[in-house]
N, C-alpha and C positions, 0 to 999 in steps of 0.2 A: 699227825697231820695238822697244819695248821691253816686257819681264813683269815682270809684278812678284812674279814668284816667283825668288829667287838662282838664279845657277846653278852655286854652289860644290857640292861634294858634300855629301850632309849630314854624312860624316864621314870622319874617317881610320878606321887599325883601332888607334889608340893608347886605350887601356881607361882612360885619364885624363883623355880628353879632355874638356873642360868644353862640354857642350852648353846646360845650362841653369844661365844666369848669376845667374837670380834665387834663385834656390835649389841651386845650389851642386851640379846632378847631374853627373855624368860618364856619359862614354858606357858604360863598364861595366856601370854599375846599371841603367841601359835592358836593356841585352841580358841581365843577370840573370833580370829580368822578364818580357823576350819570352820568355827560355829557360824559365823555370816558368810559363809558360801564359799569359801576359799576350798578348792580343789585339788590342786597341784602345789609342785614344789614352786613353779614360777609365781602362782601368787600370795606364796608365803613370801618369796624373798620381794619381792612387789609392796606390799604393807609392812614388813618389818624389817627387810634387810638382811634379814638371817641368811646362813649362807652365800652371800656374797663375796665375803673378803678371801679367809682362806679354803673356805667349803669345807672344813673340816665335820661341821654339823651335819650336812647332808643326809649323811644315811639316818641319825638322827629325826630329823624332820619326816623323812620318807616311813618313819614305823611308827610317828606320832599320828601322822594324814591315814595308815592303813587302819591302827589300831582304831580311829575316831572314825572308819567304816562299816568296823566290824562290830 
């Protein structure tokens, strides 16, 4: 059986890591945002753009925002 959700991790803890390719984010500037109040996935892509283009990142993003709850 397969998902169609990856089952890589959404990230290392390297703060350069390139999550979103369309726009050029790294994993730092994500967790900048989580870390000043960013909530959601809308106001990830709101400061950084991430997800926007092809939303490919997405689900990326969404286990970055959980994991920085848990």
């Amino acid at each position: 059986m397969t998902s169609d959700q990856p089952t890589e991790p959404p990230h290392d803890d390297d703060p350069e890591q390139t999550i979103c390719f369309c726009h050029n984010v790294q994993l730092g500037r994500i967790l900048k945002v989580i870390r000043a109040g960013g909530k959601t996935l809308h106001d990830i892509q709101v400061e950084t753009c991430a997800s926007t283009g092809c939303g490919g990142c997405e689900w990326q993003i969404l286990e970055i925002l959980q994991s920085e709850k848990d």
